[in-house]
N, C-alpha and C positions, 0 to 999 in steps of 0.2 A: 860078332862083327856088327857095329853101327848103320842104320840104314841109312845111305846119301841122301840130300837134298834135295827134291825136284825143282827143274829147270824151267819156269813159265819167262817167253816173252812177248809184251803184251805192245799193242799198239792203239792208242786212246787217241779218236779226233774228238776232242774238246771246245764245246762253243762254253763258255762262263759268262752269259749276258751279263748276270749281274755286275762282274769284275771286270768286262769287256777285253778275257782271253779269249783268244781264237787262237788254239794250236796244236798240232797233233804232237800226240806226245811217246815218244818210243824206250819202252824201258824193258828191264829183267827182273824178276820176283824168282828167291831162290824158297822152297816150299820145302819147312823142316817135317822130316815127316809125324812131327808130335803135332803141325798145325791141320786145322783143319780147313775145308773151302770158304768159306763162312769166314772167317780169319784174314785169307786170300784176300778174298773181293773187299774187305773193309781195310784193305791195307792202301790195293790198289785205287780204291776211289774217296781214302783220304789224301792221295799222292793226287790227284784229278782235282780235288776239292781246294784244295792250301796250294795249290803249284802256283812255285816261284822258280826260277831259275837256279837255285843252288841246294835246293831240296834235293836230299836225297835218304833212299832205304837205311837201314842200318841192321847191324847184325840180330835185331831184335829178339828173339824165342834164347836164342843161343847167347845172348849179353844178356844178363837180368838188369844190371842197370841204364842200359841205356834204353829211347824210346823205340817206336817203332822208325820215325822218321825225323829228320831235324835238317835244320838249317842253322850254319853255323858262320858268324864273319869270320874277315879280316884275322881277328884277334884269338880266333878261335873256341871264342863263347857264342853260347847254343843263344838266338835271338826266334827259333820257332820250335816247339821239342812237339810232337802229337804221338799219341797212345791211341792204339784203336781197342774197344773190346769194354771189359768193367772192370778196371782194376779197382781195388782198395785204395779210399779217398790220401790215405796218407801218399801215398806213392807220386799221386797228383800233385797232393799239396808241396812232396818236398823239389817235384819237377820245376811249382811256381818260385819256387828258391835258386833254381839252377838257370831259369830259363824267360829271358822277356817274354814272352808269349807262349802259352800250354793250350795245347787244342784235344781235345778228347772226343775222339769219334765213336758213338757204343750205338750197338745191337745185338742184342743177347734174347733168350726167350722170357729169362727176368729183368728186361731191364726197365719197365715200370716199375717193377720192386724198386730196383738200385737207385732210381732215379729220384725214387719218394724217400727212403734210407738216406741219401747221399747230397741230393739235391744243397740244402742249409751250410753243409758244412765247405761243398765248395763252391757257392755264393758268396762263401767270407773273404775269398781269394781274390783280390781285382785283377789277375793277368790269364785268368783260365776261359776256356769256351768249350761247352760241350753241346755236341749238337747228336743228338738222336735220330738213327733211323732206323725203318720198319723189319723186322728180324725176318719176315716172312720172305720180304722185297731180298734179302741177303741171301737170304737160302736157294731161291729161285735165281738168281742169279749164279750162286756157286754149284749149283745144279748141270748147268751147263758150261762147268771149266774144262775146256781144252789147256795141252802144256802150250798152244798159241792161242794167244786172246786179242782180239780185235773189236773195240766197241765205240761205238760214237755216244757220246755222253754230252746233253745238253742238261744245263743249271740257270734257272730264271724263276724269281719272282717263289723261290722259297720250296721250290718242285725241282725234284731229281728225274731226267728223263734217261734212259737208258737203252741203247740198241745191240743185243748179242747174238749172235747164233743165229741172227733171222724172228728171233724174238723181241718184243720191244716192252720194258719194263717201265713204272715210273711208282714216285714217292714221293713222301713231302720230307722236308729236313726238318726235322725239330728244334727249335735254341730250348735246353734243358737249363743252362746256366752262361751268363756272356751277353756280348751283344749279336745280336740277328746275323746271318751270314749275309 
């Protein structure tokens, strides 16, 4: 028998100086159990990061083709598709074919390798961004996952601030390939 899904639901007050969001943000993250926490929190705080109003999860681990998260018009073409994690540049590239705008959020314990391996090849792409952050800053983080998560997450000036559990985290975002967040 298959193990079910875990149920997180998380509530994010969100300052985005940069983008000049202010808003708390109340969702459900369903946790396959092949994912790990690390996974979680890069899923959650790409949804934190790219929020738009019609952003949403997708069946991600359990749809191989689809991304983690996307936004989709009217028309029902993908205008935001983001992958969290390292995928294989191909995967990305055939995203920039499906997708006005590919955002790739990665932190992994290689991903200065991936970043150096990978970097050139999707530079050549003009609709991708990939922004890097610190694997450490992830772990510590999903360290202290409750199935309730409640964090106030402020973004300014290229620095991730983070507050969970009574702990308070921070990072810098990296632009690997794209323009600056």
């Amino acid at each position: 028998m298959a193990l079910p899904s875990t149920i997180h639901r998380a509530v994010v007050d969100l300052s985005h100086v940069d983008r000049g969001i202010y808003q708390t943000l109340q969702t459900t993250l369903a946790r396959h159990p092949s994912e790990t926490g690390q996974r979680l929190v890069l899923r959650l705080l790409a949804y934190a990061l790219f929020y738009e109003p019609d952003l949403s999860f997708t069946k991600g681990i359990c749809a191989g083709d689809d991304p983690d998260l996307w936004t989709k018009g009217p028309d029902e073409r993908v205008s935001l598709w983001i992958e969290v994690g390292t995928p294989e540049p191909e995967r990305v590239r055939k995203a920039c074919r499906h997708a006005a705008r590919v955002v790739l959020l990665t932190a992994a314990p290689n991903r200065f390798r991936w970043d150096e391996q990978y970097r050139s090849k999707l530079a050549e792409v003009g609709n991708v961004q990939v922004v890097g952050l610190d694997y450490g800053f992830i772990s510590q983080v999903a360290a202290g996952l409750a199935r309730t998560i409640s964090w106030d997450l402020t973004i300014t000036g290229g620095s991730l601030y983070l507050t969970s559990a009574g702990q308070m985290h921070e990072t810098a975002l990296e632009t690997v390939v794209g323009e600056p967040l």
